[in-house]
Structure formats: C-alpha cells, structure tokens
C-alpha positions, 0 to 999 in steps of 0.5 A: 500500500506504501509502495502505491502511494508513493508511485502514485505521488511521483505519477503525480509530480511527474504530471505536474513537472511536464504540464507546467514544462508544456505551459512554458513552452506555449507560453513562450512559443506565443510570445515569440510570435506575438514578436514577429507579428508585431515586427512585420506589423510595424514593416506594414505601417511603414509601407501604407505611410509611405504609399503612392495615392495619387497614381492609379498604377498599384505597382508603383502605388505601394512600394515607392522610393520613399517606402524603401528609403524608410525599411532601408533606414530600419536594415541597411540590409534590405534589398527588395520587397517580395510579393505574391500577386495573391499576397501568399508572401509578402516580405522584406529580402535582405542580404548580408555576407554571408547566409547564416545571420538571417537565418536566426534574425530578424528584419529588424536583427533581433535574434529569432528561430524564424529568421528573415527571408535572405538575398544569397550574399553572392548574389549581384542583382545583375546575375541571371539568377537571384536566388532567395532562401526562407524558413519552413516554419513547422508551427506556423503555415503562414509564416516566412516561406512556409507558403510556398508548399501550397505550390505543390499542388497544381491548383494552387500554382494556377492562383499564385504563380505570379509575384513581384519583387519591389527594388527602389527604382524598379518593379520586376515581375515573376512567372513561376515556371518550376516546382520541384524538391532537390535532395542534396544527398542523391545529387550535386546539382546545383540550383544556385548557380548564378549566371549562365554562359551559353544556351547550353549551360542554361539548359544542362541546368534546366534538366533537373527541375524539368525532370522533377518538376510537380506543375505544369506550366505554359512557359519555359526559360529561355537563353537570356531570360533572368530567373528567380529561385526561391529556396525553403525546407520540406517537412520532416524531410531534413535531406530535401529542399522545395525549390520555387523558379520563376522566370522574369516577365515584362511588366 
C-alpha cells in the first residue's frame, strides 16, 4: 500500500513537472510570435505611410522610393520587397555576407528561430539568377516561406504563380515556371548557380527541375531570360529542399 502511494505521488509530480514544462513552452512559443507579428506589423505601417495615392498604377502605388528609403533606414540590409500577386508572401529580402545571420534574425536583427527571408550574399542583382532562401516554419503555415508548399499542388500554382519583387527604382515581375524538391544527398546539382554562359549551360541546368518538376506550366526559360529561385525546407524531410523558379516577365 506504501509502495502505491508513493508511485502514485511521483505519477503525480511527474504530471505536474511536464504540464507546467508544456505551459512554458506555449507560453513562450506565443510570445515569440506575438514578436514577429508585431515586427512585420510595424514593416506594414511603414509601407501604407509611405504609399503612392495619387497614381492609379498599384505597382508603383505601394512600394515607392520613399517606402524603401524608410525599411532601408530600419536594415541597411534590405534589398527588395517580395510579393505574391495573391499576397501568399509578402516580405522584406535582405542580404548580408554571408547566409547564416538571417537565418536566426530578424528584419529588424533581433535574434529569432524564424529568421528573415535572405538575398544569397553572392548574389549581384545583375546575375541571371537571384536566388532567395526562407524558413519552413513547422508551427506556423503562414509564416516566412512556409507558403510556398501550397505550390505543390497544381491548383494552387494556377492562383499564385505570379509575384513581384519591389527594388527602389524598379518593379520586376515573376512567372513561376518550376516546382520541384532537390535532395542534396542523391545529387550535386546545383540550383544556385548564378549566371549562365551559353544556351547550353542554361539548359544542362534546366534538366533537373524539368525532370522533377510537380506543375505544369505554359512557359519555359529561355537563353537570356533572368530567373528567380526561391529556396525553403520540406517537412520532416531534413535531406530535401522545395525549390520555387520563376522566370522574369515584362511588366
């Protein structure tokens, strides 16, 4: 009888150590969102304050000189803006030397699991190739480049295949051409690569994401056509990474 009500007493304790553990872990998990929400919030403000209202034009309407001169002056390292025609992403790029900071800060370089969607630090805004990495975030589907998994499907690509990115002088729009996963321990192709030298080099790197590709698309790339790539985790799949390419379009 001793015995029983001593097991049932650490039975107890045990129940109560991991429910206030699991409150915790809430708790903090909620506070930490309540951060990036209010930093993006205040990313948001900036830009209605600064918008455009005497243009019918929308692209020239809300992202405006002055909108990047204030996120620029919040991070130096701001680059661009990146928006989805539906709004599936809209987020501030920046870039730094090297792709590691931003993977665990913020915008505003407060530390956080999410990160900031990051500009590749080798890229230079004239290569070929612009590519783009952001957080898969697990407790959030909203958040970051979580979104891009709802490309997978083909009805969804057919709603947000279009998207923007906003420069201070210029707007250069997107078509999503190919949706595929790269596992970087079945090959060494390598989606990253910035320029291409010849219509040969282009297509040599076109065969992997035409192979795998998990859309169907009326367009292609083609030699001298600048493309986009936009890079985020699968999950529960440490090896693969989704892999979004979408190629420039005239405005």
């Amino acid at each position: 009888m001793k015995m029983k009500k001593i097991f049932l007493d650490i039975c107890i304790v045990v129940f109560i150590a991991v429910f206030l553990f699991s409150g915790y872990q809430i708790f903090s998990f909620q506070k930490e969102q309540r951060k990036i929400s209010k930093e993006q919030n205040e990313i948001n403000e900036i830009i209605e304050e600064t918008q455009n209202t005497d243009t019918t034009d929308p692209n020239a309407a809300r992202f405006t000189a002055e909108s990047y001169d204030s996120l620029k002056a919040v991070n130096h390292d701001y680059v661009c803006y990146l928006e989805f025609e539906s709004n599936l992403i809209s987020l501030p790029i920046v870039q730094t030397d090297d792709n590691s900071y931003y993977l665990n800060h913020t915008f505003k370089k407060k530390v956080h699991s999410q990160g900031a969607p990051f500009l590749d630090y080798r890229n230079l805004l004239t290569d070929d190739n612009l590519v783009m990495y952001g957080h898969y975030v697990y407790a959030d589907a909203t958040k970051m480049f979580t979104p891009l998994t709802k490309l997978k499907k083909q009805a969804n690509y057919e709603e947000n295949k279009f998207l923007r990115l906003y420069f201070r002088d210029e707007v250069r729009t997107y078509e999503v051409v190919y949706v595929y996963e790269h596992d970087y321990t079945q090959t060494d192709y390598d989606y990253t690569k910035r320029n291409f030298g010849s219509e040969e080099d282009l297509n040599q790197f076109l065969k992997y994401p035409k192979k795998h590709n998990l859309i169907q698309s009326n367009s292609d790339v083609q030699y001298g056509d600048n493309i986009l790539t936009l890079q985020t985790c699968v999950r529960n799949n440490h090896n693969k990474r989704l892999i979004i390419v979408a190629k420039q379009i005239p405005n």
